[in-house]
N, C-alpha and C positions, 0 to 999 in steps of 0.2 A: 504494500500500500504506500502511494506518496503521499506527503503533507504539501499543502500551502507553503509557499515561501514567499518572504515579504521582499527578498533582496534581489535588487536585478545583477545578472553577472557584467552586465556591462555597465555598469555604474563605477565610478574612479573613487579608487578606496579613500576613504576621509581619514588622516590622520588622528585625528580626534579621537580619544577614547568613545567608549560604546557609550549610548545614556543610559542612566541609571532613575529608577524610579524617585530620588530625590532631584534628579534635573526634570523630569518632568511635571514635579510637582511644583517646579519654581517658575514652569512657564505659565502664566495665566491665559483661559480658552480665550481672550483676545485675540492671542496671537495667530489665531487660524481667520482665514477671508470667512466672511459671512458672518462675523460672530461680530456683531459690534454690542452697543452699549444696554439695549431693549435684550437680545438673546441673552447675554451673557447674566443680566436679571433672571431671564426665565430658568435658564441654566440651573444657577446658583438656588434659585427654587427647588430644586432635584437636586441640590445637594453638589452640581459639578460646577467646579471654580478655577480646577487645574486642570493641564492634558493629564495627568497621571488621573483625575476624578473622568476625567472623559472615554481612555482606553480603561479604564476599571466600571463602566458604567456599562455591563453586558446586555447583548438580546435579551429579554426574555423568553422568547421562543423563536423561531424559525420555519417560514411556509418552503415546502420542499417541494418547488413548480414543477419535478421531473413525476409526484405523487400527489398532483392536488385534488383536493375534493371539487365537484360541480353542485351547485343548488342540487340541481336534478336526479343528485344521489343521496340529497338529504333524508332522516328517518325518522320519525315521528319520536321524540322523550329520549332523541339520542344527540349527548354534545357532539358540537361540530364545528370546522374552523374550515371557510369558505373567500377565496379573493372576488370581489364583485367590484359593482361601479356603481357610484350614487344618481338615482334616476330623478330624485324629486325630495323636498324637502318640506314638511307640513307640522307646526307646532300647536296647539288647544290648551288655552286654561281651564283647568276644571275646579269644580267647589272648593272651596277651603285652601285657597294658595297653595292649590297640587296645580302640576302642569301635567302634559301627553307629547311628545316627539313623535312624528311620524313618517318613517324613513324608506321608500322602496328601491334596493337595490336590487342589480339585476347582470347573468354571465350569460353565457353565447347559450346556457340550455335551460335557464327558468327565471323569473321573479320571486323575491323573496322581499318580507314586511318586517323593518325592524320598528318596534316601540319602547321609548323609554317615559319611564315615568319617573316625575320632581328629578328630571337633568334635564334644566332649562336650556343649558350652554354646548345640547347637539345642536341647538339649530344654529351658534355660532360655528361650530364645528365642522359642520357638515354641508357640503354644496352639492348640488350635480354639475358631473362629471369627474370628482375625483374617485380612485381608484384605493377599496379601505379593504381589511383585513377583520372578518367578523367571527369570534369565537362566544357560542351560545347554546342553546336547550333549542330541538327545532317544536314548536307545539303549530296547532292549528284553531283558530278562530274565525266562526261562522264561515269555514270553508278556506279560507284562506290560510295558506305557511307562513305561521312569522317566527320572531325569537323577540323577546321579552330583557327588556336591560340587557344586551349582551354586552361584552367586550368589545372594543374598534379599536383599531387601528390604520394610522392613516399610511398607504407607503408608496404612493407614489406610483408611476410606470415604470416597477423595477424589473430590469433584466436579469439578472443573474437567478442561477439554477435554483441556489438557497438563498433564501432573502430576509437577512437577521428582521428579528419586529424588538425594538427596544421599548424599555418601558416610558409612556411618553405622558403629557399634558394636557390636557386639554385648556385648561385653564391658565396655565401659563404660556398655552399657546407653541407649544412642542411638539414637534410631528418627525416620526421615526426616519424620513428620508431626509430629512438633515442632519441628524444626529448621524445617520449612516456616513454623510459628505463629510463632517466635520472629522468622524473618525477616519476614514479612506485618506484627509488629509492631513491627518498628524503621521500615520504611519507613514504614508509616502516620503513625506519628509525628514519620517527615523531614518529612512530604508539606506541612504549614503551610511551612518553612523554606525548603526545597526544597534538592539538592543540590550545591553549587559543581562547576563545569565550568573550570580552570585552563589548559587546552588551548585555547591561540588559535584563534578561528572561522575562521580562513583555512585551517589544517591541516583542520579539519572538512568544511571547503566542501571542498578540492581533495581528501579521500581519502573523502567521501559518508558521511562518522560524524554518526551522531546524540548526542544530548546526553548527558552523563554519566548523568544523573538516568533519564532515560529507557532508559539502558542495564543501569544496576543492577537496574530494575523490571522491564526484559525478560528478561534473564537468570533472576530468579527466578520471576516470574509471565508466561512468554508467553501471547497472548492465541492464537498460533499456532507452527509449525515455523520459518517464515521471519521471523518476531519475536524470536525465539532466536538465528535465524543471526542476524541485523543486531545484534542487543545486543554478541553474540560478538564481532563486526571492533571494535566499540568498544574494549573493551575488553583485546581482545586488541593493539589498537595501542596503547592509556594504559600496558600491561607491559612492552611494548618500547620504547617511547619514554623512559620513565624509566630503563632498566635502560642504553640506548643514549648519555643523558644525563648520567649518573652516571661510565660506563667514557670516554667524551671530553675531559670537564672534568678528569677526573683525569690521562687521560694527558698532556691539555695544561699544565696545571698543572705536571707532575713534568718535563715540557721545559722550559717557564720559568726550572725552579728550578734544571736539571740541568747540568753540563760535562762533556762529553763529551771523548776522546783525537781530537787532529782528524787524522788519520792522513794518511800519505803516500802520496797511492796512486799514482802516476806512477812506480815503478819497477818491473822487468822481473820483478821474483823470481814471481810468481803466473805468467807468461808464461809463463816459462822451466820452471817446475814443470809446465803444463797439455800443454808441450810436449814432456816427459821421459816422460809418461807411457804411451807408446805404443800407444795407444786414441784414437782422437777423442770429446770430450765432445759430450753429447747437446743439442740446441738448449734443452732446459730445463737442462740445469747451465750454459752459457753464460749463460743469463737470468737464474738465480738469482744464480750469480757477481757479475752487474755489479749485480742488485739491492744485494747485501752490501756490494761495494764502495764503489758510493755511496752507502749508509748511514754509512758510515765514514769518507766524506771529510769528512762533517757534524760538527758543534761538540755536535750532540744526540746522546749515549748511546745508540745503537742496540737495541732491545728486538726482534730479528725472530723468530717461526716460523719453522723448516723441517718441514715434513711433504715427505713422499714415501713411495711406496710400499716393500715390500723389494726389495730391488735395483736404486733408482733412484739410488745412487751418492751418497748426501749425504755418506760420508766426506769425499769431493774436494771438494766444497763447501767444506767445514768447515774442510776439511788450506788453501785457498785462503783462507779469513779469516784463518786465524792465520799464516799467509804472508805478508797486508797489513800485519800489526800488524809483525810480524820485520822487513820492510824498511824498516822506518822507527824502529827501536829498539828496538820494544815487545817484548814476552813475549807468548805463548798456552796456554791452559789447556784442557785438555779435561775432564768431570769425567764418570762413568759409573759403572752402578749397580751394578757386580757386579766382582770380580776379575778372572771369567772375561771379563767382557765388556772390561775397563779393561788387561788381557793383549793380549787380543785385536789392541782399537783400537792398543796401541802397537808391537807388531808389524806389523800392518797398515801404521802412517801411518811407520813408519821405514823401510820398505822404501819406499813409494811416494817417500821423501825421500834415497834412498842420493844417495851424492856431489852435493847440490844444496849449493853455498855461500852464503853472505849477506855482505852489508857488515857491515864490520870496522870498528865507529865507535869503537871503542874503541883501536887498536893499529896501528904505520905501515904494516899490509898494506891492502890493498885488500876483499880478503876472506877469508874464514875457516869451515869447517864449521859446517853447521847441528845443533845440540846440543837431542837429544830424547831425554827423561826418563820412566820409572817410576815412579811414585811410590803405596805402598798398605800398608794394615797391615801385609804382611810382608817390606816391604823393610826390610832389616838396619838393625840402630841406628847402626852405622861409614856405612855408603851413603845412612843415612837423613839425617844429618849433614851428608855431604858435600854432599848435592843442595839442601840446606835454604839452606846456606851460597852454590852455586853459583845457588839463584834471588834469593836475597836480592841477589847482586850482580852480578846481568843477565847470565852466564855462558850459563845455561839458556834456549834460546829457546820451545823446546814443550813441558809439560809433560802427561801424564798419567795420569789416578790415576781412586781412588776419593775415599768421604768424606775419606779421610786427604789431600785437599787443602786441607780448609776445618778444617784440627786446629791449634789454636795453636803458635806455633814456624815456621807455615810462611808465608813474605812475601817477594815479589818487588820486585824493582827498578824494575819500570815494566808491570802486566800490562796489557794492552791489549783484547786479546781472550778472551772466556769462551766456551766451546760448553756447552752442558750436552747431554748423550745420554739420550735415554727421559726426558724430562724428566718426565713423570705418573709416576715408578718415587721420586722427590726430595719430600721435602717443601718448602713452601715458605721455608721457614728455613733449611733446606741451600742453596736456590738464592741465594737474598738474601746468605747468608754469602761464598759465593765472591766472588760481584760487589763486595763489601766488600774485598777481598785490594787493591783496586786502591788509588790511592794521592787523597788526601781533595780535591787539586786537579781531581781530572779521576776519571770515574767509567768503567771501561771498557764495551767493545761487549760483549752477550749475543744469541747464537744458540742457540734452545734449539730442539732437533731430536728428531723422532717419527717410527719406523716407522707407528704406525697415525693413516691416516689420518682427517680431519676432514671430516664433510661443509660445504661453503659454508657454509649458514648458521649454523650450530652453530660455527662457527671467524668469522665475524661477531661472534656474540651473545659467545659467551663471548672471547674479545679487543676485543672492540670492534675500538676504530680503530688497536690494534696491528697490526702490520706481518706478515701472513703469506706467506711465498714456499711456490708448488708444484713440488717435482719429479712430472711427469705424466707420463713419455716414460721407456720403458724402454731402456736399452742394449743397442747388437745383438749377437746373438750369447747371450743369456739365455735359458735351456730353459725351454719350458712346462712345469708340473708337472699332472700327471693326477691328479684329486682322485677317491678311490672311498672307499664308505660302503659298510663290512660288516656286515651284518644278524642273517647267521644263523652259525652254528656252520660250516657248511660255508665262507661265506663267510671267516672269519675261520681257518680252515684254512690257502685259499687264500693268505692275506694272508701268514700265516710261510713258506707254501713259498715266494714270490716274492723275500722276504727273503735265504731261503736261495740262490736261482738270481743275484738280484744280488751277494752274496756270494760267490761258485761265479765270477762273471766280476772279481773283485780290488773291487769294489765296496761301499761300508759304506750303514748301517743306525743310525737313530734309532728306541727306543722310548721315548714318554712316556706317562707315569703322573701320575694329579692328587694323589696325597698318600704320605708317607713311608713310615708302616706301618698298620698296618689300623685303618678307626674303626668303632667299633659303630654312630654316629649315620650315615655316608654309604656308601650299597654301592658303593664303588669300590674297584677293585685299589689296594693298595699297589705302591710301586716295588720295594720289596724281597721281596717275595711275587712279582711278575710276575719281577726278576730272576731268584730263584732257580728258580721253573718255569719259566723259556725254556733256563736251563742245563740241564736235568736233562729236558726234553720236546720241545717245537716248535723249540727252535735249538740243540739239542745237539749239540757237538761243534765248534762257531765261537767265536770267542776275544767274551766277551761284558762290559763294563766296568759299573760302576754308579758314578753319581753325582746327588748330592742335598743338599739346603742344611744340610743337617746335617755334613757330612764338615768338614775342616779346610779355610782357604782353599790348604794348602801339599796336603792331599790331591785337591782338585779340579785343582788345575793340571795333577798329575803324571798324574791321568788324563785333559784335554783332552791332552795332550802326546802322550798313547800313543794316542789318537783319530787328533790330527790327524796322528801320525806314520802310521798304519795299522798298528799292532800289536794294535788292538781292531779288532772287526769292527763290532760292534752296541756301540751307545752305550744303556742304560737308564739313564733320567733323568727326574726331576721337570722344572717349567720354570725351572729354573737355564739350560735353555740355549736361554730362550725369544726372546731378543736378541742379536744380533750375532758368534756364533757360527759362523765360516764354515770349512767343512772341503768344498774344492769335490768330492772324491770319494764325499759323500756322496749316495744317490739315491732313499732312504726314507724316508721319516717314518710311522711307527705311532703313531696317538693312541689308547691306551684310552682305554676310559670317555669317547668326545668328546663325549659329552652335558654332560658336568659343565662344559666350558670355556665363554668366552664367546667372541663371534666374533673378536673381534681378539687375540684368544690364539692362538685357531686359526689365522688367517692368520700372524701372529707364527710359529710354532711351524711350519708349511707350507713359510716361508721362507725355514728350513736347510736346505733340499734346490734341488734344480735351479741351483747356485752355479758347476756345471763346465759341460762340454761334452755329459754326458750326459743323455739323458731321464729325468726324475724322477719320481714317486709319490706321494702323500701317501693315507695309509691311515687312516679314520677308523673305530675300533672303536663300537660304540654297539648293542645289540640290542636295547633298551630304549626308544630316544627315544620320547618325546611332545611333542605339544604344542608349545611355543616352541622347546623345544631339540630338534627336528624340524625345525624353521623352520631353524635356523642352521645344520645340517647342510644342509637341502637349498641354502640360500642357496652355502654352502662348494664346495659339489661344481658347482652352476653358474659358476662364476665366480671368477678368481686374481683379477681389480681390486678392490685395496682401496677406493676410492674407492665402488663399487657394494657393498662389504660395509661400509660405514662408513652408507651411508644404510640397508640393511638392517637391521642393528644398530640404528641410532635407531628405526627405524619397530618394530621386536620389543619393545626396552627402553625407552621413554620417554627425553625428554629429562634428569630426574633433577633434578638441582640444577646450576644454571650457575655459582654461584659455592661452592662444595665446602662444607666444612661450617657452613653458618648458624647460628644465633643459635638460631632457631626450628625449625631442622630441618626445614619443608617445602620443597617444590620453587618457585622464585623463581616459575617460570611459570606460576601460578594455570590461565591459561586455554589461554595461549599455546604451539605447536605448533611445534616447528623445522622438526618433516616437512610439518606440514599449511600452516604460515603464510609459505610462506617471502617471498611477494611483501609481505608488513605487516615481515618482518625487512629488507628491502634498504629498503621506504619509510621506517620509523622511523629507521634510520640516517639516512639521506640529511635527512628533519626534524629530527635533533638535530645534526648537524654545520649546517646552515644554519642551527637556530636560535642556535646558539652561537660563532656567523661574527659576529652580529651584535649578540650580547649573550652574551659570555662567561662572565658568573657567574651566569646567571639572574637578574640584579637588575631586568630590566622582566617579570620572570615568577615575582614572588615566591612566589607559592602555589605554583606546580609546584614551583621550590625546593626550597620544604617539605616535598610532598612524595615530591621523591626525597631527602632526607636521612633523613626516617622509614623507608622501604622499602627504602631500601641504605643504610648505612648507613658510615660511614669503613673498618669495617673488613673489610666486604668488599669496597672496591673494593681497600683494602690486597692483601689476598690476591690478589685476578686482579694488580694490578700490578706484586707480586711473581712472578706464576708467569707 
């Protein structure tokens, strides 16, 4: 097979070193004809300011004119992407500042009808006679073929075989056959110089990548389909390999610099704790355990993940770190996003710790109760004193709270170990804060822990060479919950009579709601609109509570209390009680509206139920769905493994942004695919930890250096190695 090549042989070789991705980000898209001061606005709207943003700004797809589709072979409820010509252009306002587009294009073998509705600015867009690109659902109305919102694209009378479609503007006024000119002439203009390739040819040979230069050119001009795919591995390994480059050196760098609590781990107290709790732990909390532990006997700062599914027990984990720090002097801190939840946990981790003692390093006993803390906005100013006082002078050995653990006033004696809970719930300045409590000699252990889980390589890319532990093994004796999706009216009947029958047998009930009170802009039930018609309709006559982020944190507690006591039957609630919420008699969950949630809300939210010995339910209301949130429904109702709704989820949503909010606000991954690439994520790793085994600072790989500093920049690696 040959590649595209962007160099002509007869071109008079330039002196000039090759460019490098830092010279083309110095030239501004001025510099190209066409681009004057209007484009270069619209540009810059999408994000492209430099040629380096402009040859990095890919097709999104490609029509392959040697395999195109004809109207004529359009099929009824089947997507289709079709090149036509615009015949006519017709716009309608309708009731309520909604509008109607109404578009007839047409090829050498049918008409077809596009309609858009409330996109007032196709009929800016869109003229007769230009030549679009339409990707859409073919349906038929009153006889007639249309597509409904599709996709367009505008591109021009192109000739060539493959004819990139970029992603363009309408509203900025951006149309893919300039973008195409503009890039056709930045390359032409590399093509004397030709483009630096920083990537060692031994990585080349062993992963079968062709040349940079050759990759840029195939990407935007393939000469075929499988000139695109080969561009594509190029290049989709140069964004992993940097991105993998950058998360290495930092985290090795930040061990160099770091002192860690070098913890005692050779005594009984985690034993005796794992032994007290009259359950056997599951071959993965063993695992995880000793992973923690020996993180902990180390001189390096422990930064580990825990993910695990719900109800794979990572409390025990957690309650088992701050165990190691305790018997050996230290303090532990737990810190969680919610009161209710930060209640919860200390409820939870006190009972699992009744009469467990510790060494008395302080006083001529041997040992002495283990002393575990509250601590959160509304604990009292006298109690908030005492405890303040009691961790400042190592009294206190497990503390925890909410934000009000990282509030000035509050400083331990020696804290040792940090958990953070829901850590994606913290920003990254909360997290970093706690880990600061600890004292300037010695920096403490951080475990930060996640119900939803992470698929492989997206917990690769985004950690890097951080330290992820799985809980994967469920605890025996955990009820399956039966996931059902109510469609219709009748369906969703049935759903409150079931409520009411498990109610009827001493049995309680979650209903969630996605917003407080009613919005004009999103059609979904408010909570307080669903509470007061389930009082007064479908669960009239059962003791019914309501809570929501709005109530006091002293009024939410008093109504988990009367939940978990069973003097509420039916719990309605926003997702205040989306996390760690466990009331084992509960055996429903009613989602409305579960169109509007995302997948790992909904498993979140699923996994208040089935926590006893009884069979459980999860009820998803939705009469509405389409489209994607159709997808997450059906994904939902197949399957409780988080892990298989975590790949789902990727594969629905895009990978997004790997390191959260950029600079630039695009998605890091230009080309690159966590779902589609993963065998170039495990290789690119494995290349930048070897390459950096052997030249730690990049100093025999100066250019690539370069640029991974340009493309990641300090302060995003800041961010991932903070969080």
């Amino acid at each position: 097979m040959t590649h595209p090549t962007s160099v002509d042989p007869d071109l008079e070789v330039d002196p000039r070193p090759p460019l490098t991705m830092p010279d083309f980000e110095a030239m501004n898209v001025e510099v190209l004809s066409g681009v004057g001061r209007a484009k270069a606005r619209a540009l810059a709207s999408v994000e492209v300011e430099s040629v380096l943003d402009l040859l990095t700004y890919y097709p999104r797809r490609y029509i392959d004119r040697t395999n195109q589709a004809a109207i004529s072979d359009l099929e009824d409820g089947v997507e289709a992407m079709v090149m036509a010509r615009v015949d006519s252009v017709f716009s309608k306002k309708l009731p309520g500042s909604r509008s109607m587009v109404n578009v007839a294009v047409s090829d050498q073998t049918g008409r077809l009808r596009l309609v858009f509705f409330n996109q007032p600015w196709r009929d800016r867009q869109l003229s007769p006679g230009q030549e679009v690109v339409v990707f859409g659902k073919l349906d038929r109305y009153r006889g007639q073929h249309q597509m409904t919102n599709p996709i367009v694209d505008l591109v021009g009378d192109e000739t060539g075989r493959i004819v990139p479609v970029y992603p363009q503007s309408g509203k900025a006024g951006l149309q893919t056959r300039e973008i195409r000119r503009w890039v056709d002439e930045a390359l032409r203009r590399s093509a004397q110089r030709g483009i630096s390739d920083p990537v060692p040819e031994y990585l080349r040979r062993h992963h079968n990548l062709i040349g940079r230069h050759e990759a840029i050119d195939g990407i935007h001009r393939p000469e075929s389909m499988d000139a695109q795919y080969t561009a594509r591995d190029r290049l989709v390994f140069d964004e992993l390999l940097r991105l993998q480059l950058k998360l290495i050196m930092r985290k090795r760098a930040v061990e160099r610099a770091a002192f860690g609590v070098c913890h005692d781990t050779s005594g009984k107290l985690v034993e005796r704790f794992t032994s007290s709790l009259g359950f056997p732990l599951t071959g993965a909390q063993h695992r995880v355990i000793g992973e923690v532990v020996a993180d902990m006997a180390r001189p390096v700062p422990m930064h580990r993940l825990l993910q695990g599914d719900v109800g794979t027990g990572k409390t025990v984990v957690a309650v088992a770190a701050m165990l190691t720090a305790v018997q050996g002097g230290h303090q532990g801190a737990l810190m969680a996003p919610t009161e209710v939840l930060a209640t919860q946990h200390y409820l939870g981790v006190r009972s699992l710790l009744d009469d467990l003692a510790v060494p008395a390093f302080d006083s001529l006993l041997t040992e002495r109760p283990l002393r575990v803390a509250l601590l959160t906005n509304q604990t009292p100013g006298a109690e908030r004193a005492r405890l303040q006082e009691s961790l400042a002078l190592g009294e206190t050995d497990i503390v925890i709270g909410t934000h009000a653990l990282i509030q000035e006033g509050v400083d331990f004696d020696s804290l040792g170990m940090v958990v953070v809970d829901e850590q994606h719930r913290f920003g990254v300045e909360q997290r970093a804060a706690l880990r600061a409590k600890g004292s300037q000699a010695a920096s403490p252990d951080v475990l930060v822990m996640t119900a939803t889980p992470i698929p492989r390589t997206a917990a690769m890319t985004v950690y890097g060479d951080l330290d992820v532990s799985t809980l994967d093994e469920m605890p025996p004796g955990r009820t399956p919950i039966a996931t059902r999706w109510a469609r219709t009216a009748a369906e969703e009947a049935e759903v409150w009579e079931q409520v009411r029958v498990e109610v009827g047998h001493g049995r309680q009930a979650y209903v969630v709601c996605p917003l407080i009170e009613e919005s004009d802009t999103i059609e979904a039930r408010s909570v307080t609109e669903t509470y007061e018609r389930l009082q007064s309709h479908e669960l009239a006559g059962l003791k019914i509570g309501l809570l929501h982020g709005q109530l006091t944190p002293a009024e939410k507690e008093s109504v988990m209390a009367l939940f978990r006591s069973g003097a509420i039957d039916v719990l309605v609630a926003t997702t205040v009680i989306e996390v760690g919420v466990d009331v084992p008699n509960a055996t429903v969950m009613v989602i409305v509206d579960a169109d509007r949630f995302g997948i790992a809300q909904l498993h979140q939210l699923r996994g208040r139920v089935g926590r006893g010995d009884q069979e459980s339910t999860c009820c998803l209301l939705a009469a509405d769905a389409v489209g994607i949130a159709a997808e997450r429904l059906r994904a939902l109702v197949e399957t409780t493994d988080g892990f298989e709704l975590a790949e789902a989820d990727l594969e629905l949503r895009g990978e997004g942004t790997i390191l959260g909010e950029r600079q630039k606000g695009r998605n890091d991954l230009q080309l690159a695919s966590l779902r589609r690439d993963k065998d170039w994520v495990v290789g690119a790793r494995r290349a930048a930890g070897e390459m950096l085994d052997d030249d730690p600072d990049l100093q025999q790989h100066s250019e690539l250096r370069a640029e991974v500093e340009l493309l990641l920049g300090d302060d995003d690696a800041d961010y991932l190695m903070k969080s």
